[in-house]
mmCIF file of the protein (N, C-alpha, C, O) and its ligand, coordinates in Angstrom:
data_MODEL
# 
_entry.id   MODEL 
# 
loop_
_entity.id 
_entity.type 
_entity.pdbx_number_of_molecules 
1 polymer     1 
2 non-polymer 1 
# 
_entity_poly.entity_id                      1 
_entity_poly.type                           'polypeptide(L)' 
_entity_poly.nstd_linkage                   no 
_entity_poly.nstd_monomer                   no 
_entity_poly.pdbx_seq_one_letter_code       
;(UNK)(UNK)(UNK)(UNK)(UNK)(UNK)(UNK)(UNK)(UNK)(UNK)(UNK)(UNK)(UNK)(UNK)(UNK)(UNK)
(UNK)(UNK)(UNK)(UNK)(UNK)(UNK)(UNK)(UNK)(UNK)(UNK)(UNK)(UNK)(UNK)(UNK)(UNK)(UNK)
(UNK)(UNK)(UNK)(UNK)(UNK)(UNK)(UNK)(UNK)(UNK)(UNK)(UNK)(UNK)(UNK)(UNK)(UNK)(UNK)
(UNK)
;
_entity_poly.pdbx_seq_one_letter_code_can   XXXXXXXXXXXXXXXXXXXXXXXXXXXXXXXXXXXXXXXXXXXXXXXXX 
_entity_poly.pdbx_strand_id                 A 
# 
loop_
_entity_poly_seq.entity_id 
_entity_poly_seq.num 
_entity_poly_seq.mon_id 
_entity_poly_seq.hetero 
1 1  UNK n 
1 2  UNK n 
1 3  UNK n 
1 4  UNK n 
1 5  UNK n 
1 6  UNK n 
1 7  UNK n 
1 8  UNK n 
1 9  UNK n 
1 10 UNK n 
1 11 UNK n 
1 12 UNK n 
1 13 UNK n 
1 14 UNK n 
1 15 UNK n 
1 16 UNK n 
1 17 UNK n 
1 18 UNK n 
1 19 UNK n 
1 20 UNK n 
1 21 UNK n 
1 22 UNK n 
1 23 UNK n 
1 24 UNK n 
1 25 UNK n 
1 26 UNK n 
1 27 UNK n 
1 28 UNK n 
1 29 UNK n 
1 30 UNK n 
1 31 UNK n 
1 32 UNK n 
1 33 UNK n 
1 34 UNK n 
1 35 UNK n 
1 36 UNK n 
1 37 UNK n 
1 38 UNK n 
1 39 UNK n 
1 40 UNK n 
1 41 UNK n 
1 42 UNK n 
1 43 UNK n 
1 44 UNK n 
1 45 UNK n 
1 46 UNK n 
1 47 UNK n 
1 48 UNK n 
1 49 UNK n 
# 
loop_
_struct_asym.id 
_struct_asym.entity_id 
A 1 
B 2 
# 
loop_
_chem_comp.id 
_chem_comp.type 
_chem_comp.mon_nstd_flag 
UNK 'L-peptide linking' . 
ZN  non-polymer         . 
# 
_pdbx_entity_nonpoly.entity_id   2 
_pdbx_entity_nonpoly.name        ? 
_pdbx_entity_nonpoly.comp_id     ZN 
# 
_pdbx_nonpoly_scheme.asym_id         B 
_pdbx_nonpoly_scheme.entity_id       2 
_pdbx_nonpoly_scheme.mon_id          ZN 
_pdbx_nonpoly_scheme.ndb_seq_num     1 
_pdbx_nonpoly_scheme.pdb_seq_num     101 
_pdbx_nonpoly_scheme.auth_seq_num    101 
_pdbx_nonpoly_scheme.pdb_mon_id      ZN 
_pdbx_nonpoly_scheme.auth_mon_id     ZN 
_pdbx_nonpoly_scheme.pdb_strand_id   A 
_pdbx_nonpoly_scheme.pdb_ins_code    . 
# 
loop_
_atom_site.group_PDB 
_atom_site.id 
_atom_site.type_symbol 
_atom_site.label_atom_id 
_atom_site.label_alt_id 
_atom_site.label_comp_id 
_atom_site.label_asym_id 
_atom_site.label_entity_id 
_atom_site.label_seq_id 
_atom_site.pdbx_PDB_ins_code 
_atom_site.Cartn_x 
_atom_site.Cartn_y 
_atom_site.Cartn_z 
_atom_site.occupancy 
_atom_site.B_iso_or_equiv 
_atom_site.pdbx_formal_charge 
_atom_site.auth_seq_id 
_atom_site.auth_comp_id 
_atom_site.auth_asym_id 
_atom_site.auth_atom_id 
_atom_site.pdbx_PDB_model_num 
ATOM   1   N  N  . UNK A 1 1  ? 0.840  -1.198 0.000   1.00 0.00 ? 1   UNK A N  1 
ATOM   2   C  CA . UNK A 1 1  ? 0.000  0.000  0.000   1.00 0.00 ? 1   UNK A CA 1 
ATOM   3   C  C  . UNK A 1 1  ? 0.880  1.256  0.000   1.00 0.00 ? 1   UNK A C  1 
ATOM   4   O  O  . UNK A 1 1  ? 0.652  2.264  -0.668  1.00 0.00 ? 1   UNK A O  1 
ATOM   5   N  N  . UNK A 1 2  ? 2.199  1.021  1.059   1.00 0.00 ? 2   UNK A N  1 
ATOM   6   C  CA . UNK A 1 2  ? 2.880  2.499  0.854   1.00 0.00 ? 2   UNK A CA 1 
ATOM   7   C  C  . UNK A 1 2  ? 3.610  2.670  -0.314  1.00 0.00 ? 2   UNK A C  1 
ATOM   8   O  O  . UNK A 1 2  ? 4.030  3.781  -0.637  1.00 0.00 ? 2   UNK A O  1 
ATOM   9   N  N  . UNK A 1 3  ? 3.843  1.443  -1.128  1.00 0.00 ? 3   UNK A N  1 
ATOM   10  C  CA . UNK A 1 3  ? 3.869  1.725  -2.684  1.00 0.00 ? 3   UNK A CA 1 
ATOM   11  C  C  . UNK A 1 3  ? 3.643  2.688  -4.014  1.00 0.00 ? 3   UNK A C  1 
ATOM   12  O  O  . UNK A 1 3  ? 4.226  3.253  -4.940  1.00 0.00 ? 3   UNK A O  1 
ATOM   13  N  N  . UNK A 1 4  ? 2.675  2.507  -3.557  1.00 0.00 ? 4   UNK A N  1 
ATOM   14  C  CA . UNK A 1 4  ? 1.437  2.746  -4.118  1.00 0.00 ? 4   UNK A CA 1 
ATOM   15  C  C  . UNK A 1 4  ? 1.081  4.207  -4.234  1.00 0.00 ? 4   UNK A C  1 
ATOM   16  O  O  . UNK A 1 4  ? 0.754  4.929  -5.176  1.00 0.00 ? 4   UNK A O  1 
ATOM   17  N  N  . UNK A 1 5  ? 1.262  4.388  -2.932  1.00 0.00 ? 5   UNK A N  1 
ATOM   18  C  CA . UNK A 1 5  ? 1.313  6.405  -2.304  1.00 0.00 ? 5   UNK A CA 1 
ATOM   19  C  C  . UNK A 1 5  ? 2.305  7.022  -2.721  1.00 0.00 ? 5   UNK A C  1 
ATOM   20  O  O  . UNK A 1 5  ? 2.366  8.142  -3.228  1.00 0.00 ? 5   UNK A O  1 
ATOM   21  N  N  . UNK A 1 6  ? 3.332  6.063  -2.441  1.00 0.00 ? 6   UNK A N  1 
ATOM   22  C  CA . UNK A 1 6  ? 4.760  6.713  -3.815  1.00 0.00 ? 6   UNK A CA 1 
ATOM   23  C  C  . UNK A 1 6  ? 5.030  6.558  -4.388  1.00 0.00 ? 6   UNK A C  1 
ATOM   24  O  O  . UNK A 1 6  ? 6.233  6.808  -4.462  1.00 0.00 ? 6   UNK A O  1 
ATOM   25  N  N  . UNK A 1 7  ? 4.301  5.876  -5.739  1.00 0.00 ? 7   UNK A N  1 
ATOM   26  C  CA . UNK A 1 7  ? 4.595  5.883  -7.118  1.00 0.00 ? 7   UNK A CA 1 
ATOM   27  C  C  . UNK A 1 7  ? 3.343  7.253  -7.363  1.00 0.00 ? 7   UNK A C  1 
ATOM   28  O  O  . UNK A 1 7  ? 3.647  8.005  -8.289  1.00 0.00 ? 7   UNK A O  1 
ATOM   29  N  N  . UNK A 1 8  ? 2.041  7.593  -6.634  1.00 0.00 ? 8   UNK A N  1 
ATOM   30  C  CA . UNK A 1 8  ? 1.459  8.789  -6.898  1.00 0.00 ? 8   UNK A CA 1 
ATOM   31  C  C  . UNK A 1 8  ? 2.344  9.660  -6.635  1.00 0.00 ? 8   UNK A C  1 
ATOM   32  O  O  . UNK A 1 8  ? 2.517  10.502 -7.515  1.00 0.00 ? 8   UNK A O  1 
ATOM   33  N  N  . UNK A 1 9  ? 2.968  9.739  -5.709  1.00 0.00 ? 9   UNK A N  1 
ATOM   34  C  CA . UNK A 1 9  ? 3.987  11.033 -4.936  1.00 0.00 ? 9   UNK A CA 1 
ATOM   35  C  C  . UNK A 1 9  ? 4.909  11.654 -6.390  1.00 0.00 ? 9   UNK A C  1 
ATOM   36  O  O  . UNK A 1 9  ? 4.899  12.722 -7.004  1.00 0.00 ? 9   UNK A O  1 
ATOM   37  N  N  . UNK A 1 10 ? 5.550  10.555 -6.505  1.00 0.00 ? 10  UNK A N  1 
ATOM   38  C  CA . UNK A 1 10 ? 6.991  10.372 -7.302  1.00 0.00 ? 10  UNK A CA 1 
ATOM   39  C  C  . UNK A 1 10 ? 6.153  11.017 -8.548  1.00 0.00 ? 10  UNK A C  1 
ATOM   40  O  O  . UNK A 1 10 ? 6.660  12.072 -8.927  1.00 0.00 ? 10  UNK A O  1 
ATOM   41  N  N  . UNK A 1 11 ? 5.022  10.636 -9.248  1.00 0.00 ? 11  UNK A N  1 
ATOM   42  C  CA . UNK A 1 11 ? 4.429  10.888 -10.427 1.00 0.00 ? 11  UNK A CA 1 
ATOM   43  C  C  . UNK A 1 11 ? 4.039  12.816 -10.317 1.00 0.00 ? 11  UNK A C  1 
ATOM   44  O  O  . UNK A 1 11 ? 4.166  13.510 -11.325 1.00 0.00 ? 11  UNK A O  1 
ATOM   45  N  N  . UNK A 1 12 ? 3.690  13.278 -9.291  1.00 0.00 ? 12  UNK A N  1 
ATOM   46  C  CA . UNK A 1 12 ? 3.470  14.274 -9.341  1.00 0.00 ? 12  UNK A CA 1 
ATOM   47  C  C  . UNK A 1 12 ? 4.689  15.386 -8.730  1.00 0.00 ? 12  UNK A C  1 
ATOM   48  O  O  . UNK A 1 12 ? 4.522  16.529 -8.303  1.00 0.00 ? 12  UNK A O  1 
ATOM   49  N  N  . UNK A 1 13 ? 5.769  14.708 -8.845  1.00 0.00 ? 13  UNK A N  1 
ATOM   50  C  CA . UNK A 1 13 ? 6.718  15.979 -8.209  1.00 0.00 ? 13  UNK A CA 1 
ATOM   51  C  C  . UNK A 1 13 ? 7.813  15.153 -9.409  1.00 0.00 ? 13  UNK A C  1 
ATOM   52  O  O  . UNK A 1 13 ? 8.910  14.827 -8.956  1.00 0.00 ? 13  UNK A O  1 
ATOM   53  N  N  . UNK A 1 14 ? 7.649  14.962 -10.271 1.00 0.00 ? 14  UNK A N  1 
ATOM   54  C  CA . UNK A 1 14 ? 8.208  13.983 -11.419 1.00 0.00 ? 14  UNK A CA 1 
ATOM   55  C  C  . UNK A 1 14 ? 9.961  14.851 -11.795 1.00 0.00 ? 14  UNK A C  1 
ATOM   56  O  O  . UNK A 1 14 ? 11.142 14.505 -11.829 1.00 0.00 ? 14  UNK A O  1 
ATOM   57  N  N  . UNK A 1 15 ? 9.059  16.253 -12.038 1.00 0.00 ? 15  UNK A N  1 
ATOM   58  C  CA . UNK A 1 15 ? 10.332 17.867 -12.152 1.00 0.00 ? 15  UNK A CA 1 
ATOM   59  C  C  . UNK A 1 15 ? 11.569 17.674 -11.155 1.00 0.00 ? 15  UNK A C  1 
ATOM   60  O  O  . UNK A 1 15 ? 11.309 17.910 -9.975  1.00 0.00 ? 15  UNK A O  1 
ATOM   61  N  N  . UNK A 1 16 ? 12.824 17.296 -11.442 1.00 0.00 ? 16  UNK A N  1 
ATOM   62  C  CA . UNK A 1 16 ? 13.527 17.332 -10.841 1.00 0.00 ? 16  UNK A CA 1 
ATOM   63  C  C  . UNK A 1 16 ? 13.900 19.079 -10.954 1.00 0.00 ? 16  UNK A C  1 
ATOM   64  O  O  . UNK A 1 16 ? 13.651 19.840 -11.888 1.00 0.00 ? 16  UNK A O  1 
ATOM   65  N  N  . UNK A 1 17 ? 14.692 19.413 -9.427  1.00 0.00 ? 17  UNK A N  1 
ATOM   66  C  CA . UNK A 1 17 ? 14.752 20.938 -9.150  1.00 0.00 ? 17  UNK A CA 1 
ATOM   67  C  C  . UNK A 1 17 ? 16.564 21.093 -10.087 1.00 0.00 ? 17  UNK A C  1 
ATOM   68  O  O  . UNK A 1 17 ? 17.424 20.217 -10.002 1.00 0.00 ? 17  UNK A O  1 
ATOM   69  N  N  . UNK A 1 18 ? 16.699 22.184 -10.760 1.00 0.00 ? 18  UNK A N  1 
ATOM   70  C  CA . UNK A 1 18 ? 17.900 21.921 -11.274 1.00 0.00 ? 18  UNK A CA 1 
ATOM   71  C  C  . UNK A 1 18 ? 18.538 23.727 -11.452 1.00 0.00 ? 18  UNK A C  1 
ATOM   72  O  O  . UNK A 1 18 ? 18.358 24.484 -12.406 1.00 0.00 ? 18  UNK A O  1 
ATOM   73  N  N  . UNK A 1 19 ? 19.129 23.926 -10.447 1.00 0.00 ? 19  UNK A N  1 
ATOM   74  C  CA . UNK A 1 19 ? 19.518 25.045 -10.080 1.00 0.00 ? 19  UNK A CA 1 
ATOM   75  C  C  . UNK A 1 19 ? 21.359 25.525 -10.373 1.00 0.00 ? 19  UNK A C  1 
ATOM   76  O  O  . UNK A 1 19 ? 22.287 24.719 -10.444 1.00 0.00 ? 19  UNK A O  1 
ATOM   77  N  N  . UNK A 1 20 ? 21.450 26.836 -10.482 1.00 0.00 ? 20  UNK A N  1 
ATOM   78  C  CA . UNK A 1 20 ? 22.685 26.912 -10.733 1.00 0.00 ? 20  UNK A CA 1 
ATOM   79  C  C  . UNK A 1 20 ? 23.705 26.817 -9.387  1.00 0.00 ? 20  UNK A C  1 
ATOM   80  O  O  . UNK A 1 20 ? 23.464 27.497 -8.390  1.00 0.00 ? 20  UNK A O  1 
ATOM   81  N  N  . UNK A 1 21 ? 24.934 25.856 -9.459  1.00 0.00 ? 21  UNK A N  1 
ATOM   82  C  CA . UNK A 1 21 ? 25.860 25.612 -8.528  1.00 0.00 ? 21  UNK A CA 1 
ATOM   83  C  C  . UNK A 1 21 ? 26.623 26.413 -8.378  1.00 0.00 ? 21  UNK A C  1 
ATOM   84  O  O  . UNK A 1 21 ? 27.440 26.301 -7.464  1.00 0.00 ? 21  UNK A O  1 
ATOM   85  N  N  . UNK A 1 22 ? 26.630 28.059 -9.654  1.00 0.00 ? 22  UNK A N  1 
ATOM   86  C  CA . UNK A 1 22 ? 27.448 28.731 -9.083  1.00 0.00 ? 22  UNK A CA 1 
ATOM   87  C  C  . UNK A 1 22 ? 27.114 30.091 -8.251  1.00 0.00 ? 22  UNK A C  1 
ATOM   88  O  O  . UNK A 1 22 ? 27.908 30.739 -7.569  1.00 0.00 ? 22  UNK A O  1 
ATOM   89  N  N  . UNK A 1 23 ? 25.382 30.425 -8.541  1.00 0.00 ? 23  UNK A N  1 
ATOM   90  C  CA . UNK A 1 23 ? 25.003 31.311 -7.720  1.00 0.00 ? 23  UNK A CA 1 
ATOM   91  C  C  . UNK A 1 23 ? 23.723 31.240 -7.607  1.00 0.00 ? 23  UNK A C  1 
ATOM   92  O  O  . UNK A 1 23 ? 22.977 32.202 -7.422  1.00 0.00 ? 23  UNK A O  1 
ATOM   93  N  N  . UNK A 1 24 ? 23.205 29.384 -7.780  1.00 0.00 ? 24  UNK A N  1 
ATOM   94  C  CA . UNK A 1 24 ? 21.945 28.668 -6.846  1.00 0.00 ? 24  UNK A CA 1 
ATOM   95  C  C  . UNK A 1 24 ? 20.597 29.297 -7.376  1.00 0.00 ? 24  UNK A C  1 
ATOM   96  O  O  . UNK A 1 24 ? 19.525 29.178 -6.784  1.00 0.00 ? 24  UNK A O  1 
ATOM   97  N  N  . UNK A 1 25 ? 20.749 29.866 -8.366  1.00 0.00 ? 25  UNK A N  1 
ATOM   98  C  CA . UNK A 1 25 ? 19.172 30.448 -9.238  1.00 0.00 ? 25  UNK A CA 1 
ATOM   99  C  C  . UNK A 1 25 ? 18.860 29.294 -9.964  1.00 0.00 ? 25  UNK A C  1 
ATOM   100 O  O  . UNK A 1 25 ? 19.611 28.474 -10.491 1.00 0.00 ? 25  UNK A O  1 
ATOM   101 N  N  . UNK A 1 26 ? 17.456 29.363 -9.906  1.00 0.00 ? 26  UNK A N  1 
ATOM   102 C  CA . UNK A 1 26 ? 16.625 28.368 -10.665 1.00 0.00 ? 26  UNK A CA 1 
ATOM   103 C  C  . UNK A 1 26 ? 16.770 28.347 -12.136 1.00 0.00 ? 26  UNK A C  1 
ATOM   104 O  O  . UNK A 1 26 ? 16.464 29.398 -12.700 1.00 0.00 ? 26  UNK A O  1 
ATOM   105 N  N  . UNK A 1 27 ? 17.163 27.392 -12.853 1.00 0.00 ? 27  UNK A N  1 
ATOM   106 C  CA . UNK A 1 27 ? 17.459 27.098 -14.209 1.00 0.00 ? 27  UNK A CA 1 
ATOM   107 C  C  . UNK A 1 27 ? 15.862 26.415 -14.883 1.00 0.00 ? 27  UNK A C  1 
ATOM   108 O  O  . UNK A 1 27 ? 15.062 25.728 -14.249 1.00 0.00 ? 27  UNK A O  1 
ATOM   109 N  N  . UNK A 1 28 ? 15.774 26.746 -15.963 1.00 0.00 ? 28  UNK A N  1 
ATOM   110 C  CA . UNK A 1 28 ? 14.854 25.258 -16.784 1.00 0.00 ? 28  UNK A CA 1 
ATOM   111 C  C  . UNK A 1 28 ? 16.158 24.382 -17.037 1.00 0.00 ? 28  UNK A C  1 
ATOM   112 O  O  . UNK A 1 28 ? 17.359 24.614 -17.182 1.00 0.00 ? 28  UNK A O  1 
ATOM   113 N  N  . UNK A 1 29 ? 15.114 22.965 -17.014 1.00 0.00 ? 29  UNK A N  1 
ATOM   114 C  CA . UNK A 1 29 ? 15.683 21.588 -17.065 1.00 0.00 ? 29  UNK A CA 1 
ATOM   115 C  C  . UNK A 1 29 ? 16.661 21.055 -18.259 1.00 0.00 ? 29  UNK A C  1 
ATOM   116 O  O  . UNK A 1 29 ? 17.364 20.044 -18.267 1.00 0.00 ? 29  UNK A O  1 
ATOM   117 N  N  . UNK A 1 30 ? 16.500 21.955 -19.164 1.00 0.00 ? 30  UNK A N  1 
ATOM   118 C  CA . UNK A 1 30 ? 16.925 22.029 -20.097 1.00 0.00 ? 30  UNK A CA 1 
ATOM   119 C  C  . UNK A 1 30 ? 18.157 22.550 -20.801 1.00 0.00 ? 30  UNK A C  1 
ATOM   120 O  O  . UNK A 1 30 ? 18.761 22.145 -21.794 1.00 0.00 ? 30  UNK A O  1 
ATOM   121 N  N  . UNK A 1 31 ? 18.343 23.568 -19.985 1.00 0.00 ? 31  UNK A N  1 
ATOM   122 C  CA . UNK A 1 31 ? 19.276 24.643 -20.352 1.00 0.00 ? 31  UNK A CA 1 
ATOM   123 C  C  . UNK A 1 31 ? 20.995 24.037 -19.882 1.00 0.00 ? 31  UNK A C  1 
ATOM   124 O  O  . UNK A 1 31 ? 21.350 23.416 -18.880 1.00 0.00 ? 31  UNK A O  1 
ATOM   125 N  N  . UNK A 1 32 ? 21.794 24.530 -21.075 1.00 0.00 ? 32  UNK A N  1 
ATOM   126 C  CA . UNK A 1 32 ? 23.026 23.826 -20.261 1.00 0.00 ? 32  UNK A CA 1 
ATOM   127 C  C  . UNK A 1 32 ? 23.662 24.880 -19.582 1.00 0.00 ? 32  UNK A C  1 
ATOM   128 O  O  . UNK A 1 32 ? 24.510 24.523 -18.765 1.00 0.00 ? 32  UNK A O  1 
ATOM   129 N  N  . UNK A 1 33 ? 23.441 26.260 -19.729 1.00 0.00 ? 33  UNK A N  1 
ATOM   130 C  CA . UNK A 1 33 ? 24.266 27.375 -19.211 1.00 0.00 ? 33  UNK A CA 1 
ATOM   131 C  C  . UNK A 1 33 ? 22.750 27.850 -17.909 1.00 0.00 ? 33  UNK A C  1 
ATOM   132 O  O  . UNK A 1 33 ? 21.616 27.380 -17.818 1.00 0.00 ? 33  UNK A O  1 
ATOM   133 N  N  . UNK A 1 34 ? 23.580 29.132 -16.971 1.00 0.00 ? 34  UNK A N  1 
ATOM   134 C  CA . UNK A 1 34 ? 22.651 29.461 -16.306 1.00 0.00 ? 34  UNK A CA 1 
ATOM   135 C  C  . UNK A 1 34 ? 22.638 31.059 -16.757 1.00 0.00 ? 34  UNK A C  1 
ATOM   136 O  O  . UNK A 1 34 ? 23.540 31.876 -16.943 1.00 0.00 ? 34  UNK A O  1 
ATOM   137 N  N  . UNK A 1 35 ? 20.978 31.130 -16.857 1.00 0.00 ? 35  UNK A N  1 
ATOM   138 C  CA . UNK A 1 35 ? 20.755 32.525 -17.639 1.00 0.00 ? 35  UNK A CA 1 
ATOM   139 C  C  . UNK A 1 35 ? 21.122 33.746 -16.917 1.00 0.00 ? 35  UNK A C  1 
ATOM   140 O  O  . UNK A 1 35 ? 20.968 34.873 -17.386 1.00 0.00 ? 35  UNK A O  1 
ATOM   141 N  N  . UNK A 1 36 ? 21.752 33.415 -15.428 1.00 0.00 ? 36  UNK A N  1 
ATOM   142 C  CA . UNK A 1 36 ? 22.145 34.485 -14.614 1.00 0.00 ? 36  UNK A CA 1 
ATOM   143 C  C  . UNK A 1 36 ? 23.489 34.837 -14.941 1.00 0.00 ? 36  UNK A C  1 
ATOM   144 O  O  . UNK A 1 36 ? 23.948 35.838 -15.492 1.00 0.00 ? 36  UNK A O  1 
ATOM   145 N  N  . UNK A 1 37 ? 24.123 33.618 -14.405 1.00 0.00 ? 37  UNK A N  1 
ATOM   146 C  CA . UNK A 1 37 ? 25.478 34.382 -14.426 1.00 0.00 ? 37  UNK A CA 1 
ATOM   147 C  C  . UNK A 1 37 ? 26.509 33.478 -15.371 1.00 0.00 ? 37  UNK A C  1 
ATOM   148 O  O  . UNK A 1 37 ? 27.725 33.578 -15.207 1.00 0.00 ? 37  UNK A O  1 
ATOM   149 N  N  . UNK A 1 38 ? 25.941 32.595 -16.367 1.00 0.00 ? 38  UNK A N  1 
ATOM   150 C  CA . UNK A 1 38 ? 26.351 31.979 -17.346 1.00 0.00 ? 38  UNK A CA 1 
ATOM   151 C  C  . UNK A 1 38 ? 26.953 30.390 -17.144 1.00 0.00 ? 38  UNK A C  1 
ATOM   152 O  O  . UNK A 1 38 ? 27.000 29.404 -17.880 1.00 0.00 ? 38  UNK A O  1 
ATOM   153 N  N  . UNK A 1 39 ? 27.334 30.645 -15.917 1.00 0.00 ? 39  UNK A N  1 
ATOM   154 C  CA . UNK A 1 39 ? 27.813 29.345 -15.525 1.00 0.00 ? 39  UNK A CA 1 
ATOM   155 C  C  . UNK A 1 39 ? 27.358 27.746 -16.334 1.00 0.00 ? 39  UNK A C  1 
ATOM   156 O  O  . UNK A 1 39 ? 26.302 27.508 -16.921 1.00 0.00 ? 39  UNK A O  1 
ATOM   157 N  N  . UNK A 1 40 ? 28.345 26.966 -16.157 1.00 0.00 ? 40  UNK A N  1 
ATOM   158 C  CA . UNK A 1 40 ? 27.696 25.720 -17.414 1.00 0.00 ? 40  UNK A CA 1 
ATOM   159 C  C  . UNK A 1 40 ? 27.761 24.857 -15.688 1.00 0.00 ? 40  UNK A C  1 
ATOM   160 O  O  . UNK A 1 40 ? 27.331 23.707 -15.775 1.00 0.00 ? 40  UNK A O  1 
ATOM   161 N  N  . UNK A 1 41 ? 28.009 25.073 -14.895 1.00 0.00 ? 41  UNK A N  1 
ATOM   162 C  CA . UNK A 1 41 ? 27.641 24.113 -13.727 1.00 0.00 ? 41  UNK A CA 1 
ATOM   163 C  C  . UNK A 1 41 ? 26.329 24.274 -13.066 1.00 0.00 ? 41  UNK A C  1 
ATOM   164 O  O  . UNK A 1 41 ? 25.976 25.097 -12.222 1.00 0.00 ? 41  UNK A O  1 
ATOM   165 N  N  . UNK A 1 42 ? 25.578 23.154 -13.725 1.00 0.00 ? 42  UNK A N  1 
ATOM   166 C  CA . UNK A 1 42 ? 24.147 23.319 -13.324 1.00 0.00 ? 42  UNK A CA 1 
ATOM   167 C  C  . UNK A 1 42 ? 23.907 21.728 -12.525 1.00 0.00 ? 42  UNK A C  1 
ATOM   168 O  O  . UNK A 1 42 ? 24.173 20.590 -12.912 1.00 0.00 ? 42  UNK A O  1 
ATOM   169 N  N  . UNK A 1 43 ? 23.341 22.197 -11.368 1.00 0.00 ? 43  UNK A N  1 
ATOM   170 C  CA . UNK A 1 43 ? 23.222 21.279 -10.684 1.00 0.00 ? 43  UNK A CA 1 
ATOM   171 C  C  . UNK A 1 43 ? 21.751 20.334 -10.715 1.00 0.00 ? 43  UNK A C  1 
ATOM   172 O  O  . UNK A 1 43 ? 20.866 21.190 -10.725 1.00 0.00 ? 43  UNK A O  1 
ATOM   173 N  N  . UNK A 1 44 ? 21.355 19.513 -10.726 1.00 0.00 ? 44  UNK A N  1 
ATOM   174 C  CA . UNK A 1 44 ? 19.806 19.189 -10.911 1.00 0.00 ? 44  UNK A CA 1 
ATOM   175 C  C  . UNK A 1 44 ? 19.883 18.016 -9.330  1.00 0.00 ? 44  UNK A C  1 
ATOM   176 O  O  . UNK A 1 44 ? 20.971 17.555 -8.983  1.00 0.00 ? 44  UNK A O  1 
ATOM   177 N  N  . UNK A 1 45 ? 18.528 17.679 -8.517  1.00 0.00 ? 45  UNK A N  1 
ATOM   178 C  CA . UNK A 1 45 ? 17.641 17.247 -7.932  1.00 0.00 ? 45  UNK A CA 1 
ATOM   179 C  C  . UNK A 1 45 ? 17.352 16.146 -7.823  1.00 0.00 ? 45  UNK A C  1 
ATOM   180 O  O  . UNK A 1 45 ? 17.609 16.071 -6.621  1.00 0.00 ? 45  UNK A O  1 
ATOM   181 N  N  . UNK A 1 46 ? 16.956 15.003 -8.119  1.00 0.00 ? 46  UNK A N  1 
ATOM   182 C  CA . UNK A 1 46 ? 15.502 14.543 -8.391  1.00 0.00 ? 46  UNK A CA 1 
ATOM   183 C  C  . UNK A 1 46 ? 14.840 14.763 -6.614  1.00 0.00 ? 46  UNK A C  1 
ATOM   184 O  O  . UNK A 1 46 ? 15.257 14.189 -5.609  1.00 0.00 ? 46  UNK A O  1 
ATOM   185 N  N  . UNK A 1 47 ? 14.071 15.457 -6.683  1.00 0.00 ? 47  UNK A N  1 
ATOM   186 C  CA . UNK A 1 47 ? 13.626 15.578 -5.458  1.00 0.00 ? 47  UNK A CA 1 
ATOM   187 C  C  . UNK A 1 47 ? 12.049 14.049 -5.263  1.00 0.00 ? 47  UNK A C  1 
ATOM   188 O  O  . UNK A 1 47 ? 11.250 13.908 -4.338  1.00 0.00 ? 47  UNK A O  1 
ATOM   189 N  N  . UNK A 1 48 ? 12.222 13.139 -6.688  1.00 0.00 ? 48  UNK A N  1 
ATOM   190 C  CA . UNK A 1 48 ? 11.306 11.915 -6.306  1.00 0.00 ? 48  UNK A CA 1 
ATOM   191 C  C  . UNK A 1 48 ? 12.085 10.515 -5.990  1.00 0.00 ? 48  UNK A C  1 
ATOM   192 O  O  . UNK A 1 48 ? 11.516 9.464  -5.694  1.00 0.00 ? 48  UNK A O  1 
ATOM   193 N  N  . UNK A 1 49 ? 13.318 10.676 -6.095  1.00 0.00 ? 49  UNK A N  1 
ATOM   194 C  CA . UNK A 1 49 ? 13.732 9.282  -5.515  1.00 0.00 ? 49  UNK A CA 1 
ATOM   195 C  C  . UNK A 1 49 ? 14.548 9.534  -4.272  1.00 0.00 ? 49  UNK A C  1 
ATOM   196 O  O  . UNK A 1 49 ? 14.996 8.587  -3.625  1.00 0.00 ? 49  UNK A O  1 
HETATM 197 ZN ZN . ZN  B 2 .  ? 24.332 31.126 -12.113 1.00 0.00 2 101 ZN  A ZN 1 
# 
């Protein structure tokens, strides 16, 4: 059953968080540079496993 609650969990927070490592602003998931301060060290999340 607690399975079950976290494969719903996991399904709805699916977005791993993927922020810049060199001055921690929120990136899209996508991007290889950070649109702040250019940095190519982008850190990502999975905040479901
Ligand atoms: Zn940055």
């Amino acid at each position: 059953m607690i399975r079950t609650i976290r494969r719903i969990l996991s399904r709805t927070t699916e977005e791993p968080i993927v922020e810049c490592r060199h001055c921690g602003v929120n990136v899209e998931p996508e991007a290889d540079s950070c649109p702040g301060c250019g940095s190519t060290e982008i850190a990502s999340y999975d905040i479901a496993s």
